[in-house]
C-alpha positions as CSV (number, residue, x, y, z in Angstrom):
1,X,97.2,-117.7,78.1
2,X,96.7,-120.3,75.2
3,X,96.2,-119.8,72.0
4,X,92.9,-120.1,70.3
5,X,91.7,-120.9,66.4
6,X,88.4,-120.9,65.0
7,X,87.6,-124.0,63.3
8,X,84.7,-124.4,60.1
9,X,82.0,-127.6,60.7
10,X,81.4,-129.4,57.9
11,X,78.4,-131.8,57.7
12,X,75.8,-132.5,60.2
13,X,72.9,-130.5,62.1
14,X,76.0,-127.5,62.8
15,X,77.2,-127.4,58.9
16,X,78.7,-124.0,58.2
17,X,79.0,-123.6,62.0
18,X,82.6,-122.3,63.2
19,X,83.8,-123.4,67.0
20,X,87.1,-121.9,68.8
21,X,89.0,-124.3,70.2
22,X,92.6,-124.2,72.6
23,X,95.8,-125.3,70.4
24,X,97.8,-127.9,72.6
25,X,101.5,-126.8,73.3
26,X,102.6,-127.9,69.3
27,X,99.9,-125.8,68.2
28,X,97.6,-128.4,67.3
29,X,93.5,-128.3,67.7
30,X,91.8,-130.9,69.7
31,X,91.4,-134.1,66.9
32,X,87.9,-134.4,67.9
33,X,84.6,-131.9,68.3
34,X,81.6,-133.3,70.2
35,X,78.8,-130.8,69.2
36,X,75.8,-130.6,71.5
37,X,72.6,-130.5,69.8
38,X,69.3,-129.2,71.4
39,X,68.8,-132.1,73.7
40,X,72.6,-131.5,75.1
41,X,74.2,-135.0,75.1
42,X,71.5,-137.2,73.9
43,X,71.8,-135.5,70.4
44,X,75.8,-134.7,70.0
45,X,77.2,-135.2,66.9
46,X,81.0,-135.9,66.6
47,X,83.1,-133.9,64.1
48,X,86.7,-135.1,63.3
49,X,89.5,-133.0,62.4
50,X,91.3,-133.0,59.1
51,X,93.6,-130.4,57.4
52,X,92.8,-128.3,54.6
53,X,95.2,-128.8,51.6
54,X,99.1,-128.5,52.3
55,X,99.4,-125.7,54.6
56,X,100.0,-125.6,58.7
57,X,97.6,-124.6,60.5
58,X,94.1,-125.0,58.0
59,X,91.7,-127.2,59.7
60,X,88.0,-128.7,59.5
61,X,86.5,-130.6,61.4
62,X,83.9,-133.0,59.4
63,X,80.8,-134.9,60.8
64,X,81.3,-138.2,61.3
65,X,78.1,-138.9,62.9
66,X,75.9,-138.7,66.3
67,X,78.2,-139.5,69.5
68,X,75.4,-142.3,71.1
């Protein structure tokens, strides 16, 4: 089974929202986050991910606007 993390959203329609994402074999998120809005695809935003200050394994991901 592979291992999950919950990652904060920062920015956007889902700010403050937290989504749990699979950790890839070096125990790394996914870089990117398409968030679906109400209208499913048509309104997805895309959320990046960044670390959080100098320690392994502290992540956001921040809007960086809509995916169309």
């Amino acid at each position: 089974m592979a291992s999950t993390v919950e990652i904060p959203l920062v920015g956007g329609a889902a700010d403050g929202q937290t989504v749990t994402v699979e950790l890839d074999p070096n125990g790394r998120p996914p870089l990117t986050h398409h968030h679906l809005g109400e209208g499913g695809l048509a309104e997805a935003e895309i959320y990046e991910l960044e670390t959080v200050g100098a320690e392994a394994g502290r992540w956001r991901y921040c809007w960086r606007g809509p995916a169309v």
